[in-house]
Wavefront OBJ file of the C-alpha trace (Angstrom):
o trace
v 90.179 88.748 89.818
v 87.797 85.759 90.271
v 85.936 85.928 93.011
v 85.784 82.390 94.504
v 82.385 82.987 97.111
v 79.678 80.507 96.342
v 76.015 82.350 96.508
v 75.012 80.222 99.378
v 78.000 82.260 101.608
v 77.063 85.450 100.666
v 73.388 84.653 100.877
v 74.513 83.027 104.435
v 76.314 86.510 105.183
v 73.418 88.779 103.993
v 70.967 86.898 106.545
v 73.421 86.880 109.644
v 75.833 89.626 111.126
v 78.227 86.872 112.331
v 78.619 85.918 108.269
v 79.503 89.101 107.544
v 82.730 89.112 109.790
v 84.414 87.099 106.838
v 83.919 89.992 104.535
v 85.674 92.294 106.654
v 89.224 91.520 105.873
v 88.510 90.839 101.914
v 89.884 94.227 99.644
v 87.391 94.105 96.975
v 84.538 93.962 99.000
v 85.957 96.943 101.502
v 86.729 98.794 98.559
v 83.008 98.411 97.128
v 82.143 99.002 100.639
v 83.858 102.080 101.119
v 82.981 103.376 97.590
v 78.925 102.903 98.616
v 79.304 104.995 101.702
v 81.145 107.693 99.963
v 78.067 107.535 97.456
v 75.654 107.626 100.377
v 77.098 110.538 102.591
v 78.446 112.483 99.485
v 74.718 113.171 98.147
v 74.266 115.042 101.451
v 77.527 117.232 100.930
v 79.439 115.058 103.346
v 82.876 113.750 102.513
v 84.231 110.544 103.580
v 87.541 109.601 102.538
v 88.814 105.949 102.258
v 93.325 105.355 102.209
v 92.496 101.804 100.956
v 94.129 99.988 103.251
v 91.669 96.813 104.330
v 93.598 96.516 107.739
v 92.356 99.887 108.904
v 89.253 100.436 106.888
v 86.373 99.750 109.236
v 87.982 101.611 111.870
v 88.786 104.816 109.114
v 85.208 104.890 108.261
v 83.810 104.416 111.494
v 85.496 107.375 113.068
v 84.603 109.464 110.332
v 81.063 108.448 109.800
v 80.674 108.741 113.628
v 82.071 112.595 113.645
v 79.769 113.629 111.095
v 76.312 111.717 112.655
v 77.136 113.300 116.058
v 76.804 116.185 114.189
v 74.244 115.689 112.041
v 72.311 113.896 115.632
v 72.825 117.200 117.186
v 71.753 119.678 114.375
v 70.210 117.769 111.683
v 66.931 115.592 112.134
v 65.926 115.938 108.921
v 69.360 115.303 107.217
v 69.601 112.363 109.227
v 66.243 110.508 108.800
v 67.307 111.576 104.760
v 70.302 109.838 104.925
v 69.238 106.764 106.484
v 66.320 106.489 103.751
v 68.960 106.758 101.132
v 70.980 104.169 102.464
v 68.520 101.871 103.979
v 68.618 101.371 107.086
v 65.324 100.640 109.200
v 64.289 101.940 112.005
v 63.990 98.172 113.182
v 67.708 97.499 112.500
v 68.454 100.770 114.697
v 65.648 99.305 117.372
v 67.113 95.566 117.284
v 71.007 97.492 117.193
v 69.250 99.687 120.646
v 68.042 96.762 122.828
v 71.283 94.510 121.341
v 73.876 97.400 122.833
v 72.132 99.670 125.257
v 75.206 101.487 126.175
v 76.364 102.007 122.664
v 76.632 105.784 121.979
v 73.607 106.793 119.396
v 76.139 108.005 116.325
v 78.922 105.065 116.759
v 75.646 102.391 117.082
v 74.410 104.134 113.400
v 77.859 103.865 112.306
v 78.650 100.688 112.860
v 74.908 99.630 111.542
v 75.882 102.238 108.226
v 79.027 99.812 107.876
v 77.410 96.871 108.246
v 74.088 97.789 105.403
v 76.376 98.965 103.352
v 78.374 95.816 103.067
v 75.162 93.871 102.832
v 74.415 95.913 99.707
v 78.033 95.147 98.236
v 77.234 91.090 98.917
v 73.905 91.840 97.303
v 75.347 92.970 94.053
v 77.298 90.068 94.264
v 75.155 87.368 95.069
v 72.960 88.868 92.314
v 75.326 89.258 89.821
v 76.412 85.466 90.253
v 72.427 84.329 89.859
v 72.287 86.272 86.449
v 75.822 84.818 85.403
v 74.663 81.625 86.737
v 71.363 81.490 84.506
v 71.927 83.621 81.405
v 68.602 84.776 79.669
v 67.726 84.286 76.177
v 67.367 87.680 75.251
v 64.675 86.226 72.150
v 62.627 85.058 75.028
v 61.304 88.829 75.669
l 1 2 3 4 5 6 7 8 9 10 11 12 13 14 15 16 17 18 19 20 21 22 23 24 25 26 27 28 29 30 31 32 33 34 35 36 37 38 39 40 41 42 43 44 45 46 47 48 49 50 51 52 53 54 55 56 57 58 59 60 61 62 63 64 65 66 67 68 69 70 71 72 73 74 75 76 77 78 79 80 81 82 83 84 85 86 87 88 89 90 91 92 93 94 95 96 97 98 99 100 101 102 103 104 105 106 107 108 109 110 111 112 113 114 115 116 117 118 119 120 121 122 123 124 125 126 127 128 129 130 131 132 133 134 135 136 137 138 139 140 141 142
């Protein structure tokens, strides 16, 4: 499947939350999306399934991502501050995400801020996967 998103978009999307919104309906990137988290919450014993359908996927992995940090919020610390080290998330994006929605709920604000770094990650891949495709090295320059 050719994948017809220039680099400036997804560099566009990677800077601003409002550019991601157009990634949220697109299959391969919720499926890479998905995949990531899985990754992410499965090296702490925690499963997170995915049914693959793009309609219903942020909602699917919100709610479970949100069980399990409630959980891990209420018995946890160090598993938490673990798991957002592994899947990099700062402890400005949680500040910014804090003073942006003071009445969000502490697990669905990390959940929805999970969702949206590990998107960012997937349109990093990309957007550096198109830079190398777009300037192939000499491999007799090294």
């Amino acid at each position: 499947m050719e994948d017809s998103t220039s680099n400036e978009q997804l560099l566009q999307a990677i800077q601003t939350e409002d550019g991601l919104q157009d990634y949220y309906q697109r299959q391969e990137f919720i499926r890479q999306t998905a995949q990531q988290i899985q990754k992410d919450f499965a090296e702490f014993g925690i499963e997170i399934s995915f049914s693959g359908n793009p309609d219903t996927a942020y909602d699917e992995l919100f709610r479970q991502m949100n069980g399990h940090l409630q959980y891990i919020l209420d018995t946890q610390h160090s598993v938490l501050f673990n798991l957002l080290y592994r899947i990099d998330l700062s402890i400005a994006a949680i500040e910014k995400g804090i003073l942006l929605h003071p009445e969000a709920n502490t697990s669905e604000l990390l959940s929805d801020l999970i969702i949206k770094r590990e998107l960012k990650k997937v349109l990093l891949r990309h957007y550096f996967k198109k830079q190398a495709e777009g300037n192939p090295t000499n491999s007799d320059s090294f």
